[in-house]
C-alpha positions in Angstrom: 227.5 -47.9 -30.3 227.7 -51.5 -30.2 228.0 -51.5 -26.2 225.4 -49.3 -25.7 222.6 -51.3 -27.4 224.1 -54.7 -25.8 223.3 -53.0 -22.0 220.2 -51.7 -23.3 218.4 -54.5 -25.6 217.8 -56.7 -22.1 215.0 -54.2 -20.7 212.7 -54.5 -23.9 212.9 -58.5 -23.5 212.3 -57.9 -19.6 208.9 -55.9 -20.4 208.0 -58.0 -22.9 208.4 -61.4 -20.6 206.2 -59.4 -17.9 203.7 -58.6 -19.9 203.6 -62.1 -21.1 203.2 -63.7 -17.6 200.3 -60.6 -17.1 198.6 -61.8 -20.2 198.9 -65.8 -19.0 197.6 -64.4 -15.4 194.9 -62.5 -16.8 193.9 -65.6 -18.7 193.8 -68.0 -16.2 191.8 -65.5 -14.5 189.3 -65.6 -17.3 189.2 -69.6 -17.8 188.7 -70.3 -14.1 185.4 -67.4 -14.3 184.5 -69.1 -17.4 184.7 -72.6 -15.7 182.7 -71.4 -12.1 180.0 -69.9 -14.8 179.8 -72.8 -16.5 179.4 -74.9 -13.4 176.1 -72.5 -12.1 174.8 -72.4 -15.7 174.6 -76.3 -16.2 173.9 -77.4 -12.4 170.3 -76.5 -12.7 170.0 -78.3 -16.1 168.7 -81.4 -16.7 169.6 -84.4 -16.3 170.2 -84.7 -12.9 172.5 -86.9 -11.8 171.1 -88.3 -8.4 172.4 -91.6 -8.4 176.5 -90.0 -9.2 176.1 -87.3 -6.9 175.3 -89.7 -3.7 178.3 -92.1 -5.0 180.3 -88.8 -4.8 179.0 -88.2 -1.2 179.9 -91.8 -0.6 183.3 -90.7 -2.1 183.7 -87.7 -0.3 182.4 -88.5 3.2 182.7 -92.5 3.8 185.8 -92.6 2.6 187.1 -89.8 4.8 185.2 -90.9 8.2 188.2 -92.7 9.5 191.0 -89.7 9.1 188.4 -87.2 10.2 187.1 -88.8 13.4 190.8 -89.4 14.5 192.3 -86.1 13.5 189.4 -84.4 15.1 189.5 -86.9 18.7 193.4 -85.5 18.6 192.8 -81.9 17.7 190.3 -81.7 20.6 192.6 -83.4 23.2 195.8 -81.9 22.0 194.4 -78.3 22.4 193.4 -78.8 25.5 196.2 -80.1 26.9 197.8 -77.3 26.0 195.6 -74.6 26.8 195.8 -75.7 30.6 199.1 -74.8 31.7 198.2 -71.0 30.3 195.0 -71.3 32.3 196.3 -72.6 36.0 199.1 -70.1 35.6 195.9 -67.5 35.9 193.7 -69.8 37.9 191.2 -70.5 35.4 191.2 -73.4 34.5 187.3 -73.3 35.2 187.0 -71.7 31.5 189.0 -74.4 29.9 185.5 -76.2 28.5 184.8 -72.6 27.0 187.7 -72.0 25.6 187.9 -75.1 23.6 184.3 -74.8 22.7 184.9 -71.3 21.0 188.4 -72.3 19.2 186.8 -75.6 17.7 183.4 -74.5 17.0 184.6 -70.8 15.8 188.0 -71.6 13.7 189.3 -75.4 14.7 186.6 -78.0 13.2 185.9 -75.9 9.7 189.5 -75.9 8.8 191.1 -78.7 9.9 187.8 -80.4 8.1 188.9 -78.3 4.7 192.8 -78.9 5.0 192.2 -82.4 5.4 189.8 -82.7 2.4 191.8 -80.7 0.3 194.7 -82.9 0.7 192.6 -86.8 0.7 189.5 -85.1 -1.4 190.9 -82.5 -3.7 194.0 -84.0 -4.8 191.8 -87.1 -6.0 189.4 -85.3 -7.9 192.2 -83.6 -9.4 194.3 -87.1 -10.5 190.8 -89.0 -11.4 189.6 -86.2 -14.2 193.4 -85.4 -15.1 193.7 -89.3 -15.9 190.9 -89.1 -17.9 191.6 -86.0 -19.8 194.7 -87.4 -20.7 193.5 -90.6 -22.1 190.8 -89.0 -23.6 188.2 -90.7 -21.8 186.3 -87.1 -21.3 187.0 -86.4 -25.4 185.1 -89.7 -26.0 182.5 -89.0 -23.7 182.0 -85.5 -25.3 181.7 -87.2 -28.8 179.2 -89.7 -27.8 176.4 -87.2 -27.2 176.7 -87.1 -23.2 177.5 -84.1 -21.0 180.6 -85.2 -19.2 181.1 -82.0 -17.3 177.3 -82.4 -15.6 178.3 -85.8 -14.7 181.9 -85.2 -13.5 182.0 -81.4 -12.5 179.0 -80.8 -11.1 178.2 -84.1 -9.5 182.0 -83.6 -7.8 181.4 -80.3 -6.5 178.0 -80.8 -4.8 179.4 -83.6 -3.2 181.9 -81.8 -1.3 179.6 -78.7 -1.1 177.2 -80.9 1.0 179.7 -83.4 2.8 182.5 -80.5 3.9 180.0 -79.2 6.5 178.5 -82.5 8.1 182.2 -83.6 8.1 182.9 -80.2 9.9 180.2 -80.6 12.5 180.7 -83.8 13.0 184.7 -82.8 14.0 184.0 -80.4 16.3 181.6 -82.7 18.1 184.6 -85.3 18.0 187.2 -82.8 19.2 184.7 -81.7 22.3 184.8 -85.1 23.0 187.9 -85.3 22.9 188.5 -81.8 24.8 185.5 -83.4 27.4 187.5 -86.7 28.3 190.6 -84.4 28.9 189.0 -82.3 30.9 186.9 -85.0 32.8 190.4 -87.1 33.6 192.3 -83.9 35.0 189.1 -82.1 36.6 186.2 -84.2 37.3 184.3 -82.1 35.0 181.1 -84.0 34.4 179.5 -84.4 30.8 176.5 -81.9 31.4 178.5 -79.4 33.1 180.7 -79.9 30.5 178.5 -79.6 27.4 176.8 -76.7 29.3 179.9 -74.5 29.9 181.0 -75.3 26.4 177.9 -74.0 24.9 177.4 -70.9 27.2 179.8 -68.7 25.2 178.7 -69.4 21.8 176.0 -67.5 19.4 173.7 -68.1 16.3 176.6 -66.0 14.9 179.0 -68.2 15.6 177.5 -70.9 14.3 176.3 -69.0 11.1 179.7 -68.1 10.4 181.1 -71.8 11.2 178.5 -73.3 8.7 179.1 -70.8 6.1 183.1 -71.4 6.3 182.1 -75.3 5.7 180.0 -74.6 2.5 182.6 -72.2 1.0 185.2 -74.4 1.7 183.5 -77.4 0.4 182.7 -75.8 -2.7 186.0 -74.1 -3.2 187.9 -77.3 -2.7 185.4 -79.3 -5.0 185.9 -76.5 -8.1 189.5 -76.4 -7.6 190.1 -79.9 -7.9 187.9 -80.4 -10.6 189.1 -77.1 -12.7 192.3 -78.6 -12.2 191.8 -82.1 -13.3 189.6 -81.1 -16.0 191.9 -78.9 -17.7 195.3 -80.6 -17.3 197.9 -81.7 -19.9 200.4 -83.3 -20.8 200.1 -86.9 -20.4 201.5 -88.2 -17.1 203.3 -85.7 -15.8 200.1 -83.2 -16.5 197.8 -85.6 -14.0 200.7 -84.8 -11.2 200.8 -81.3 -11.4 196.7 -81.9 -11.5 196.8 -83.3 -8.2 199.3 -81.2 -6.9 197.7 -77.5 -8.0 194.5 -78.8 -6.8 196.1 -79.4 -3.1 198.0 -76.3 -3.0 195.5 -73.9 -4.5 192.4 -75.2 -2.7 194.4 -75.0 1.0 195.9 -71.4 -0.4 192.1 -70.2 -1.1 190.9 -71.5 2.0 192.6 -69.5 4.5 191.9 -66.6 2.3 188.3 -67.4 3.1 189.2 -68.1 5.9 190.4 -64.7 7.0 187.2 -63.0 4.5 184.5 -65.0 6.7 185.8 -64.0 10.2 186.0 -60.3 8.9 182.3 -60.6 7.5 180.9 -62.6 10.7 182.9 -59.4 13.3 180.5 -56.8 11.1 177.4 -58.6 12.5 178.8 -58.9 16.0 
């Protein structure tokens, strides 16, 4: 009798781990609706925090110009250097300028723009409020009256709502560039031809959906990083994982969107 409990008594503890991780799942599930719902609720409250919300931009944008405008130059150049060799096998090479336009302006300049952010942006909105959970500097902020999660939440994720998309349309006109100086150096390709073969292929739709990618991802990398930061634990080690969750979560969520979007946009095509 004594064996047959031993080889049995490890499945109840089995069940009873699982539905433990289903109940912390579920949870985590309900603080992160609880925490969007509490960002929509108290955005269109007063007071509203102008002067934090352009220093966020500042933060957000500025900040990022550097990385952005060279990462975008080599995306644009590097794509098209490889794209040729497929073309001339073909003859084609005529279509290059369209083809780079429709892979940057379609897929390319939204999310490299949001991958980018995630890691520069996201990971330190996720450290800043983590640092300041742990040292109780949002507790204090609480107790004096104020409303630290209009002035750090919200503030944060307008910011990157608004900066995400003039960062992406200002990468894909970097990586045209880009794809327009290689194409001009092998080709001859003038600037106008260029631009206007670029440009051909492309629709409102096209540049709906683009748009649209840059706000969600925006958003979704600003809420992530600031759920994560805002909640964290721990001391030390709880700021790190902060940082960390808010990387890998916001990059996981935005090819997810990613993948919803171009779905959505191919129903209106």
């Amino acid at each position: 009798m004594d064996s047959v409990s031993n080889t049995t008594s490890p499945a109840p503890s089995r069940i009873k781990k699982t539905r433990n991780k289903l109940a912390e799942f579920f949870l985590m599930l309900y603080r992160v609706y609880a925490f969007v719902l509490r960002f929509f609720k108290e955005v269109f409250l007063p007071p509203y925090e102008f002067k934090e919300i352009i220093r966020q931009c500042y933060e957000t944008g500025v900040r990022s110009f550097t990385l952005i405008t060279l990462t975008g130059f080599i995306v644009g150049v590097i794509f098209t250097k490889q794209s040729r060799p497929s073309l001339t096998d073909f003859g084609a090479t005529s279509w290059l300028p369209s083809l780079v336009s429709i892979a940057i302006m379609k897929a390319l300049a939204p999310l490299v723009t949001a991958l980018i952010a995630a890691g520069k942006v996201g990971s330190s909105i996720g450290a800043e409020l983590g640092s300041m959970r742990v040292t109780e500097q949002i507790d204090a902020m609480e107790v004096s009256g104020t409303k630290p999660f209009k002035f750090l939440v919200c503030t944060r994720v307008i910011a990157t709502t608004i900066t995400i998309p003039l960062l992406a349309t200002y990468v894909a006109f970097i990586a045209l560039l880009g794809g327009y100086l290689n194409v001009s150096q092998n080709e001859g390709t003038s600037y106008s031809v260029f631009m206007e073969q670029a440009f051909e292929p492309l629709t409102f739709i096209d540049f709906w959906a683009s748009l649209s990618k840059a706000i969600v991802f925006g958003f979704t990398i600003g809420i992530v990083g600031c759920y994560q930061g805002y909640n964290s634990t721990k001391g030390t080690e709880g700021v790190g994982k902060a940082a960390n969750g808010a990387v890998v979560t916001a990059m996981f969520l935005v090819f997810i969107e990613e993948v919803l979007i171009v779905q959505i946009a191919g129903w209106f095509r």
